[in-house]
Backbone atoms as SQL, in Angstrom:
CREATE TABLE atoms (id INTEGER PRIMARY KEY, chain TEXT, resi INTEGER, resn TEXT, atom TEXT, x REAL, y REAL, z REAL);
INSERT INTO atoms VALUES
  (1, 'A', 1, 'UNK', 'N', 68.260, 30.777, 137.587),
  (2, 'A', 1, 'UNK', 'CA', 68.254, 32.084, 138.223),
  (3, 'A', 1, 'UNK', 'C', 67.434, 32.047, 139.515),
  (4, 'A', 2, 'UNK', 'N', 66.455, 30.910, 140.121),
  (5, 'A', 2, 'UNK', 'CA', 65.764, 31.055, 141.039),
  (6, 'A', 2, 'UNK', 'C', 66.719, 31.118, 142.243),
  (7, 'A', 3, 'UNK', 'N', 68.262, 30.789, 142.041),
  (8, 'A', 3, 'UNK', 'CA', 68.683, 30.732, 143.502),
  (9, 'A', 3, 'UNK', 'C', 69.374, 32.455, 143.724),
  (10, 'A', 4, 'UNK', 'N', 69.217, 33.545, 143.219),
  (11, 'A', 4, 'UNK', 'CA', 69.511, 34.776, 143.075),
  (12, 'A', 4, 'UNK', 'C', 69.151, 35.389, 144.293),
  (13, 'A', 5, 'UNK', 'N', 69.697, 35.650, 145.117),
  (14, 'A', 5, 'UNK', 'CA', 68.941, 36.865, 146.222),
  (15, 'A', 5, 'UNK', 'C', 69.529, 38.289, 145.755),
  (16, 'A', 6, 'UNK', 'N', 67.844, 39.101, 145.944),
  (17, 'A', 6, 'UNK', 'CA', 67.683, 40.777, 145.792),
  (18, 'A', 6, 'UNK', 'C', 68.294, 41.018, 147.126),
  (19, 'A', 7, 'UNK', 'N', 68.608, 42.004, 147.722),
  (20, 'A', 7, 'UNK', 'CA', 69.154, 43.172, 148.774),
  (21, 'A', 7, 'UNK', 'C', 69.148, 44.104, 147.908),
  (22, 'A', 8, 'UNK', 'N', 67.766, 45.171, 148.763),
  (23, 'A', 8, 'UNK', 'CA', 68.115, 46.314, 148.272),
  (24, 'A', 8, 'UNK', 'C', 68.415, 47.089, 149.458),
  (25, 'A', 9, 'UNK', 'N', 69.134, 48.340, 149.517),
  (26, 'A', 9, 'UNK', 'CA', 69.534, 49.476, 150.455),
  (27, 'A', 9, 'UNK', 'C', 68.598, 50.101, 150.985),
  (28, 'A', 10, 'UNK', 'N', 68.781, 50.944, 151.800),
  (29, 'A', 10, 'UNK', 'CA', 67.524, 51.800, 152.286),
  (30, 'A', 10, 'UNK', 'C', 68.037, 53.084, 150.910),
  (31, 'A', 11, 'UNK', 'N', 66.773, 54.439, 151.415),
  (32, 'A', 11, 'UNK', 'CA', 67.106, 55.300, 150.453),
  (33, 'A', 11, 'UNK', 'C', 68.354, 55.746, 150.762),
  (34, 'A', 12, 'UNK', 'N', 68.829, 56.592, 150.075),
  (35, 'A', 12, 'UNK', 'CA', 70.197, 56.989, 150.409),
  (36, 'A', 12, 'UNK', 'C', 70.430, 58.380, 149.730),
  (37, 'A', 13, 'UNK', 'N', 70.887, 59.499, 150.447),
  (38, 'A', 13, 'UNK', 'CA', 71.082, 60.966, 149.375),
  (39, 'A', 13, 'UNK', 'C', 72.575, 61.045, 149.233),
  (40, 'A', 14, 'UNK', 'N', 72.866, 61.625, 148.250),
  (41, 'A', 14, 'UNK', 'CA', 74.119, 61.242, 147.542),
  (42, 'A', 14, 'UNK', 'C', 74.064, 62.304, 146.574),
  (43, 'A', 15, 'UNK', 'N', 75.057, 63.400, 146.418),
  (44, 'A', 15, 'UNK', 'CA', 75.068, 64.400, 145.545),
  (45, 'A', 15, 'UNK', 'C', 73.540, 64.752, 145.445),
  (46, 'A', 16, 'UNK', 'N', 72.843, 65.241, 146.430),
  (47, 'A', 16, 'UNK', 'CA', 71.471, 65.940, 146.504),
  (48, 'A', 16, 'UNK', 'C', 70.659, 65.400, 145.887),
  (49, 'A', 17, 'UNK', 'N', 70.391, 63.508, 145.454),
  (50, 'A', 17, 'UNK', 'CA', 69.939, 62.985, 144.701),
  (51, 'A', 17, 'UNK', 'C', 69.173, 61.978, 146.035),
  (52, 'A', 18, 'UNK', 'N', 68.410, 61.307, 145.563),
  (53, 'A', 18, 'UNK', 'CA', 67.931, 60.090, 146.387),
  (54, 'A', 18, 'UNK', 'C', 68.925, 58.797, 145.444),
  (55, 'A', 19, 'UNK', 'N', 69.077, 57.970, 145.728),
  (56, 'A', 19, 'UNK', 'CA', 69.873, 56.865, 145.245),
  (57, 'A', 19, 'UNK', 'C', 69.165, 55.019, 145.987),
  (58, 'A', 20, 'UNK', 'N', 69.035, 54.221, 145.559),
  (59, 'A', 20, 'UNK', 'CA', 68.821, 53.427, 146.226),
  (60, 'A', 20, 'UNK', 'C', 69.921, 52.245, 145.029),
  (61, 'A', 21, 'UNK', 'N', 70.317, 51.649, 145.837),
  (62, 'A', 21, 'UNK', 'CA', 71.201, 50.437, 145.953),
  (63, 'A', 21, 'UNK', 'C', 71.168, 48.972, 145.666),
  (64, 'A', 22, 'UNK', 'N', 71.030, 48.367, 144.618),
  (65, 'A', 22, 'UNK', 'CA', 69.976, 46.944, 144.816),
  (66, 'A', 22, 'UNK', 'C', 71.038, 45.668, 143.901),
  (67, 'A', 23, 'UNK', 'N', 71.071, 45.208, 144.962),
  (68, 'A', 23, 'UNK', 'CA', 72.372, 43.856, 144.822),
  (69, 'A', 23, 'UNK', 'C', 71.682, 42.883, 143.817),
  (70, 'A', 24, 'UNK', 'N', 71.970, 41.889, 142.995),
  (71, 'A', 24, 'UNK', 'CA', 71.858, 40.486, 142.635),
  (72, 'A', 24, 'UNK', 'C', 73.195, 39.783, 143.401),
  (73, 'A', 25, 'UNK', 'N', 72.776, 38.793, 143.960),
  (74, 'A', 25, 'UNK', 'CA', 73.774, 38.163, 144.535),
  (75, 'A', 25, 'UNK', 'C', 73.075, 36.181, 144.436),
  (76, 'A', 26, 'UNK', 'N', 74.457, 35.239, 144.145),
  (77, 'A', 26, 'UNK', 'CA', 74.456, 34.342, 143.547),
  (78, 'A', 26, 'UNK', 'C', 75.530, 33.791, 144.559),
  (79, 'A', 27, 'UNK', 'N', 74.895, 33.328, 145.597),
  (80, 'A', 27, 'UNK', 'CA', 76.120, 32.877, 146.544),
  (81, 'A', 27, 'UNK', 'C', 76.330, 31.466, 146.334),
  (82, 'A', 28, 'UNK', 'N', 76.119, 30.657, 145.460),
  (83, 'A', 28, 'UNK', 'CA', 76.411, 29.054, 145.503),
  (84, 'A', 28, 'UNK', 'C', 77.421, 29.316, 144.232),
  (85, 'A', 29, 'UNK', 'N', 77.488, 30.084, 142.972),
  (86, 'A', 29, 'UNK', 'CA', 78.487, 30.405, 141.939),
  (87, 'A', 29, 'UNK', 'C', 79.263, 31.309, 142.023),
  (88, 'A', 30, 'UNK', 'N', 79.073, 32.786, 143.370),
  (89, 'A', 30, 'UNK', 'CA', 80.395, 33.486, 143.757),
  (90, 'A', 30, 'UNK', 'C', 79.446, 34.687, 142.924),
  (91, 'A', 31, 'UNK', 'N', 78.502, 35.345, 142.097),
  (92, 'A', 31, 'UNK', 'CA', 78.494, 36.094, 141.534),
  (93, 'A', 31, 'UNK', 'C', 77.505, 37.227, 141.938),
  (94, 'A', 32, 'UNK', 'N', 77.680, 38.049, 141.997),
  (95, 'A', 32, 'UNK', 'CA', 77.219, 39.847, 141.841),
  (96, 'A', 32, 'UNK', 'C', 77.562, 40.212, 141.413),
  (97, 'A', 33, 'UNK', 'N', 76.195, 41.507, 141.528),
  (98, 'A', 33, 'UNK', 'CA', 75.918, 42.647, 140.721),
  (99, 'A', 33, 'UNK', 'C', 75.186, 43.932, 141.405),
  (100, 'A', 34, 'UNK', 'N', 75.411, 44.846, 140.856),
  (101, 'A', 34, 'UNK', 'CA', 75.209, 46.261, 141.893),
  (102, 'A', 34, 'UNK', 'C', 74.337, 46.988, 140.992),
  (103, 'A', 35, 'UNK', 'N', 73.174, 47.412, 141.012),
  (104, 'A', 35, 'UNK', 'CA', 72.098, 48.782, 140.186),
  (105, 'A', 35, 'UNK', 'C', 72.035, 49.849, 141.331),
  (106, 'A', 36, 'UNK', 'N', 72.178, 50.960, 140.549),
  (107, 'A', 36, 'UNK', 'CA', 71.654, 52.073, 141.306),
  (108, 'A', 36, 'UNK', 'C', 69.768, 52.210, 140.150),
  (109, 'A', 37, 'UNK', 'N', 69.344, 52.825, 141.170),
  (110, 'A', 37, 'UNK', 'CA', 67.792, 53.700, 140.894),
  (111, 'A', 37, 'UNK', 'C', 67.378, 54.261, 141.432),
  (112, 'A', 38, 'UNK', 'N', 67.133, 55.693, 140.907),
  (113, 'A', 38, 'UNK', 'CA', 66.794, 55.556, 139.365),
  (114, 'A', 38, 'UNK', 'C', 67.474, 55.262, 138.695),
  (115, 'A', 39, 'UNK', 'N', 67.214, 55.102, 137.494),
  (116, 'A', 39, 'UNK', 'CA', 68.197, 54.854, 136.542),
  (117, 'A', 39, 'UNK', 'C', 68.735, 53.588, 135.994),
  (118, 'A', 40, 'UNK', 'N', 68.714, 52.616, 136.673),
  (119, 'A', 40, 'UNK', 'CA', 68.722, 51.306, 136.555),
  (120, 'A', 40, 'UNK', 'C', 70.329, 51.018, 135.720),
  (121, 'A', 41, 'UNK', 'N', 70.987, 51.693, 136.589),
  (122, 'A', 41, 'UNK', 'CA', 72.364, 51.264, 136.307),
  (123, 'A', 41, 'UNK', 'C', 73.396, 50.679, 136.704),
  (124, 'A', 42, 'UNK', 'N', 73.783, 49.929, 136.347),
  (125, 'A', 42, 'UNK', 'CA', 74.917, 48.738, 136.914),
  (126, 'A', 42, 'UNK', 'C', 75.908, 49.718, 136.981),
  (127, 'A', 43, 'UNK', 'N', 76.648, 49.322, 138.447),
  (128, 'A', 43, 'UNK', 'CA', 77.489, 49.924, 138.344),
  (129, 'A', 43, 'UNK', 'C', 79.073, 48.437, 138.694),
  (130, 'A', 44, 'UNK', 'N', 78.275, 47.607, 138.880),
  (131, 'A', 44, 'UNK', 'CA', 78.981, 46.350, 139.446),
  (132, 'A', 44, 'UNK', 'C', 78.900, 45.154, 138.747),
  (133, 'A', 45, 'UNK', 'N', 79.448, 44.270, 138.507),
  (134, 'A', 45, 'UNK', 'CA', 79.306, 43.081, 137.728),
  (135, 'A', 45, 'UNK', 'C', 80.595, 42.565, 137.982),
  (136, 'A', 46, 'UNK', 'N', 80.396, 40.923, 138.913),
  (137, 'A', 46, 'UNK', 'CA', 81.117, 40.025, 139.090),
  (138, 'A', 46, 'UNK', 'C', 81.011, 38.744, 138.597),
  (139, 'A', 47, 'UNK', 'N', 80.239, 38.602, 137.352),
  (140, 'A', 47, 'UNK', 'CA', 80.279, 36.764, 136.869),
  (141, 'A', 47, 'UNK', 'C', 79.167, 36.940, 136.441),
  (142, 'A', 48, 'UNK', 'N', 77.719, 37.673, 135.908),
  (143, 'A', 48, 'UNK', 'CA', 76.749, 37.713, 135.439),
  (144, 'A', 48, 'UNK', 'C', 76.825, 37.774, 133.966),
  (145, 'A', 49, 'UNK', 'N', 76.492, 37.432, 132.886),
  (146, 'A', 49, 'UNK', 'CA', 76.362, 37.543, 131.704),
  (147, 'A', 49, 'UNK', 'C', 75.804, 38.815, 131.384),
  (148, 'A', 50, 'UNK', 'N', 75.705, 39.450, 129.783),
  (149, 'A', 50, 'UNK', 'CA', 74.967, 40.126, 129.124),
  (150, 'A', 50, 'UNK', 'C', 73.512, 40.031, 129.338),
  (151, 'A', 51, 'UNK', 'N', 73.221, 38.735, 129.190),
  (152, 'A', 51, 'UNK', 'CA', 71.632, 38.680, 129.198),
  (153, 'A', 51, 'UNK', 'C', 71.732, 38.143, 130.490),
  (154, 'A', 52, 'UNK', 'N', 72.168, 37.762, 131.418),
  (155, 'A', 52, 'UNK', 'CA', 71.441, 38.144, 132.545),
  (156, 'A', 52, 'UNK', 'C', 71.144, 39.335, 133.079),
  (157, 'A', 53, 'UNK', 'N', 72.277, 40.168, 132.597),
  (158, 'A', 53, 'UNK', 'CA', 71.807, 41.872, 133.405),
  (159, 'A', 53, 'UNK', 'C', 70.739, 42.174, 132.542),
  (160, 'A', 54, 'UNK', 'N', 70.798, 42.162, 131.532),
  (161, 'A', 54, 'UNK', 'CA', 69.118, 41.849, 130.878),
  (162, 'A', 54, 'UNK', 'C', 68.027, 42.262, 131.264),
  (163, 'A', 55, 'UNK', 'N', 68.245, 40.887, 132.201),
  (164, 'A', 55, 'UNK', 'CA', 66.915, 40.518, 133.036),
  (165, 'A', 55, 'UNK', 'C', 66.790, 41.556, 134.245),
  (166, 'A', 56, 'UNK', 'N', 67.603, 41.518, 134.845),
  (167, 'A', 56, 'UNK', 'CA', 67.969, 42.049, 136.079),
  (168, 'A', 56, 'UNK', 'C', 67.582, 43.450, 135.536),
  (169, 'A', 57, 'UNK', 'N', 67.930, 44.311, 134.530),
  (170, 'A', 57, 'UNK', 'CA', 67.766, 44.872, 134.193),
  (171, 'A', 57, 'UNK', 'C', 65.919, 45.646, 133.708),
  (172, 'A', 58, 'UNK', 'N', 65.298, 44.827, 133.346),
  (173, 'A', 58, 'UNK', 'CA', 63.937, 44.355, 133.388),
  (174, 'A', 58, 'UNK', 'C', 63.230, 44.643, 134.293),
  (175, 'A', 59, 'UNK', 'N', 64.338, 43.734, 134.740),
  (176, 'A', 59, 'UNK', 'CA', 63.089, 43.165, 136.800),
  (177, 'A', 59, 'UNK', 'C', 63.099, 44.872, 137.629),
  (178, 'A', 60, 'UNK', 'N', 63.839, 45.714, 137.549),
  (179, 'A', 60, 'UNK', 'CA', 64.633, 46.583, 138.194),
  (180, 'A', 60, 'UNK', 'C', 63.159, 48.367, 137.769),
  (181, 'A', 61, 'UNK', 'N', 63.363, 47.731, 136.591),
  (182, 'A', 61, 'UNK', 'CA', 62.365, 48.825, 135.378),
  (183, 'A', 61, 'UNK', 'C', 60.864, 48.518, 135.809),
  (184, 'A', 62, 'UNK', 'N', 60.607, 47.687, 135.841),
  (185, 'A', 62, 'UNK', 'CA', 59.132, 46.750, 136.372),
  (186, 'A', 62, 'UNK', 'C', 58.528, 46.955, 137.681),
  (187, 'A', 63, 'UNK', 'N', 59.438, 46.647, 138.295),
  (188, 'A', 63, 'UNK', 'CA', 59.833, 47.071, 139.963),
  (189, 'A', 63, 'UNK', 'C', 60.074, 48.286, 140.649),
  (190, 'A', 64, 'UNK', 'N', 60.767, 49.037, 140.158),
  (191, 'A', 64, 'UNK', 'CA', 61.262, 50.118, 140.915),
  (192, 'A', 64, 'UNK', 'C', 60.289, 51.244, 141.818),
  (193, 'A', 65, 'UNK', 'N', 59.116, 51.193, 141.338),
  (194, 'A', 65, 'UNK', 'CA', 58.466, 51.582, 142.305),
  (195, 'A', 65, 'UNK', 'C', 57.922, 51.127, 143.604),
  (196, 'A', 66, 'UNK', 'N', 57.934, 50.036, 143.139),
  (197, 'A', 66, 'UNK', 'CA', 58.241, 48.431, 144.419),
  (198, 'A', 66, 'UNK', 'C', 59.360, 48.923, 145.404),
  (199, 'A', 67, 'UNK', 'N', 60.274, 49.024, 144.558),
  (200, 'A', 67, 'UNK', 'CA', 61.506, 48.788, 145.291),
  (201, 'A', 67, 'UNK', 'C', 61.869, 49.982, 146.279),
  (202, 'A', 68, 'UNK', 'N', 61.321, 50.798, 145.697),
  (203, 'A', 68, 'UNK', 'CA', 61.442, 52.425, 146.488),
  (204, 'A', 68, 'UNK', 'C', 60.575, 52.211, 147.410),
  (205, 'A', 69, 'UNK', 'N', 59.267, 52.235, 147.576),
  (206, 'A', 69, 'UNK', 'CA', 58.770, 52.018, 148.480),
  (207, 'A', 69, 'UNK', 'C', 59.180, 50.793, 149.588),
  (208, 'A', 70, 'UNK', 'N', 59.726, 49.706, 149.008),
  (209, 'A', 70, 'UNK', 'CA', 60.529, 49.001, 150.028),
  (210, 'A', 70, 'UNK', 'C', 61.770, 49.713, 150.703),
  (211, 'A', 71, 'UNK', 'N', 62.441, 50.317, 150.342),
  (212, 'A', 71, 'UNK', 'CA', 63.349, 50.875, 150.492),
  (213, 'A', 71, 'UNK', 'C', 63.268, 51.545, 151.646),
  (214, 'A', 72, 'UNK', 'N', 61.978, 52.437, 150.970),
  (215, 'A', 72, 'UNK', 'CA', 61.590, 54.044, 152.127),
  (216, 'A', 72, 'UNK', 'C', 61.141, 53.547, 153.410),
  (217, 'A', 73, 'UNK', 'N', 60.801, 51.952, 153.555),
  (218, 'A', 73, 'UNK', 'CA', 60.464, 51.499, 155.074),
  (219, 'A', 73, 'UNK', 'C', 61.514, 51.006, 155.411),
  (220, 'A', 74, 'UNK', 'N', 62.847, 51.033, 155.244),
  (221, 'A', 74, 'UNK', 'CA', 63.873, 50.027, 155.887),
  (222, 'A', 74, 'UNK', 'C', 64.680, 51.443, 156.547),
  (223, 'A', 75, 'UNK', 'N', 64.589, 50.684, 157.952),
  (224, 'A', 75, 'UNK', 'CA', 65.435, 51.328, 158.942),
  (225, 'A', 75, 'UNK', 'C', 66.728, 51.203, 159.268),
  (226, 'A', 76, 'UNK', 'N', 67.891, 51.578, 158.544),
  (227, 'A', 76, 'UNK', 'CA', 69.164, 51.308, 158.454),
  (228, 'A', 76, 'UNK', 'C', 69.851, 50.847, 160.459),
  (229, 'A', 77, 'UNK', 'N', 69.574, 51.241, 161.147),
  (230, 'A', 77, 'UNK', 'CA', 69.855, 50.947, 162.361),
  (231, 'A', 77, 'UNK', 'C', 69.048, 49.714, 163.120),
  (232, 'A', 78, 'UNK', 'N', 67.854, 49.469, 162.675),
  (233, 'A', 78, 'UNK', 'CA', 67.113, 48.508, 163.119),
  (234, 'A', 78, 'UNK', 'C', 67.770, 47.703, 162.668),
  (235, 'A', 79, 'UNK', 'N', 67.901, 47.727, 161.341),
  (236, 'A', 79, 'UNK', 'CA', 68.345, 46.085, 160.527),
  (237, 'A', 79, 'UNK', 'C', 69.618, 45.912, 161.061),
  (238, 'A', 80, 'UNK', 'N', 70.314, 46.817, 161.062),
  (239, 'A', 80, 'UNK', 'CA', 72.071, 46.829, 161.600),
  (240, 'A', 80, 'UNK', 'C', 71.866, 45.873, 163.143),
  (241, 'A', 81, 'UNK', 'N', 71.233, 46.614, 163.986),
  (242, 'A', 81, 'UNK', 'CA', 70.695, 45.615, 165.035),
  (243, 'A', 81, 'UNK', 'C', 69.722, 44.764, 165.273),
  (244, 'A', 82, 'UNK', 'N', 69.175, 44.145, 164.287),
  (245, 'A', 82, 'UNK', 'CA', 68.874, 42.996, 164.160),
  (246, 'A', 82, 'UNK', 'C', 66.943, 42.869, 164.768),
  (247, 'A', 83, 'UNK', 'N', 66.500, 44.412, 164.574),
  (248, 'A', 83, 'UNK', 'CA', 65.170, 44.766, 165.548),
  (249, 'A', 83, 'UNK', 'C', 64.120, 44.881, 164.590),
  (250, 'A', 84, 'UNK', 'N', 63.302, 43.802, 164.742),
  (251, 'A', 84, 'UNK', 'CA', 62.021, 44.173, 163.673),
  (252, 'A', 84, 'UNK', 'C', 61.022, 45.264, 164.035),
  (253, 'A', 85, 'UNK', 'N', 60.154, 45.253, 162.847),
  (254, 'A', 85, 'UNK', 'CA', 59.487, 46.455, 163.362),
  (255, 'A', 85, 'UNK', 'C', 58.086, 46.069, 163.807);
């Protein structure tokens, strides 16, 4: 699992909700996976096992306040153009 890259989204409102977006992606075996959070729900699964969403699942619960706050600093137009901050 160490070769896994996270991408998560910036925040995002969506039916008057905040939503954030957070990929597993497995680019040497072809496989992803999509969580929304809150909530820590898959909404995507391309080649991941049971117990890997598991984990992912875990990591997501553990994290998510991590992840929001990562989230809440990403500038959807900066990153689009390629501009650090």
């Amino acid at each position: 699992m160490d070769n896994i890259k996270v991408i998560v989204s910036p925040v995002i409102k969506q039916d008057g909700r905040q939503k954030i977006f957070v990929n597993f992606i497995d680019y040497e075996d072809r496989r992803e996976a999509e969580a929304i959070i809150p909530g820590c729900v898959f909404i995507k699964n391309a080649g991941f096992s049971d117990e890997e969403l598991d984990i992912f699942k875990e990591y997501l619960e553990k994290e998510q306040v991590g992840i929001l706050e990562r989230a809440k600093e990403i500038n959807p137009l900066s990153e689009f153009f390629g501009k650090k901050k």
